[in-house]
C-alpha positions in Angstrom: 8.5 -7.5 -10.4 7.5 -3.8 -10.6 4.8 -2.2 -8.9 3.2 1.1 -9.5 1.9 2.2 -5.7 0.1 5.1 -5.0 -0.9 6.8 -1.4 -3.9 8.5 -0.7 -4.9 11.2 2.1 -3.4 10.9 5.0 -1.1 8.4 4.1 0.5 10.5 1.3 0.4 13.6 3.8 2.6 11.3 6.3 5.1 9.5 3.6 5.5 12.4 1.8 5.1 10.8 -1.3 2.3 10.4 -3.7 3.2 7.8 -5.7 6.5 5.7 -6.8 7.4 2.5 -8.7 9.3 -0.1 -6.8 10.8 -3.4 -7.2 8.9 -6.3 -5.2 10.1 -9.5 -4.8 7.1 -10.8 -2.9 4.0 -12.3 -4.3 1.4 -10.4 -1.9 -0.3 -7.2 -0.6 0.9 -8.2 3.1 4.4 -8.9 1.8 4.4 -5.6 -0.2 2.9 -3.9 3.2 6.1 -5.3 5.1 8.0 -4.4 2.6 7.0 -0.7 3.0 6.9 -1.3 7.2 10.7 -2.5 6.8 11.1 1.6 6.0 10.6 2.3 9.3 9.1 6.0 10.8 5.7 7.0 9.8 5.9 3.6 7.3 6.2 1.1 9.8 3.6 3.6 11.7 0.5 4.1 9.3 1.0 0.1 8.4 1.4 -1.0 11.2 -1.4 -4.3 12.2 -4.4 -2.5 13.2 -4.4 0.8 11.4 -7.3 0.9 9.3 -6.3 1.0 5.5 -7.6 -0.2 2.4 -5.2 -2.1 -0.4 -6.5 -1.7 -4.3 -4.6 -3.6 -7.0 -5.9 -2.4 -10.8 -8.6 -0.2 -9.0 -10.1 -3.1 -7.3 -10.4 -3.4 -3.1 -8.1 -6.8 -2.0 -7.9 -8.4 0.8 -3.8 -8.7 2.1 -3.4 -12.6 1.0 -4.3 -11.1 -2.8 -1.4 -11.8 -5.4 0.0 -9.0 -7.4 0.8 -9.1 -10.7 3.4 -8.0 -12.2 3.1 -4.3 -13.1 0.3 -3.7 -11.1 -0.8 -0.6 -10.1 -1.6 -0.6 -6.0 -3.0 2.2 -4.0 -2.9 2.2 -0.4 -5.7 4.1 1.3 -7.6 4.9 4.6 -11.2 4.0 4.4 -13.2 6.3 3.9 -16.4 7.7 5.2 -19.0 9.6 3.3 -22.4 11.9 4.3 
């Protein structure tokens, strides 16, 4: 399946990358986070269990056992704290 990720803050600052398509042969946000681990550097870094980031899928907060469909658009974010 194809997946439309994008990265936000930090995590774009450190990957370099704002956003990309990939192929994903998984069926879950933790298997697409492994997926971007497997990278390696700052990837397997900023994912790494126990950094604190937030998975959308279509704009909506998941939880890492959520399924993604098929042309789903994913951002991968830091929480975020407001004033």
């Amino acid at each position: 399946m194809k997946l439309h990720v994008l990265y936000f803050a930090r995590l774009r600052e450190r990957f370099g990358v704002a956003e990309e398509t990939l192929e994903f042969d998984g069926a879950t946000a933790a298997g697409l986070i492994a997926q971007l681990q497997a990278r390696g550097g700052a990837w397997a870094e900023e994912l790494a269990a126990g950094r604190a980031f937030r998975v959308a899928v279509n704009q909506d907060i998941v939880t890492l056992d959520a399924v993604l469909p098929d042309q789903a658009e994913v951002a991968i974010f830091p929480p975020v704290t407001g004033g």
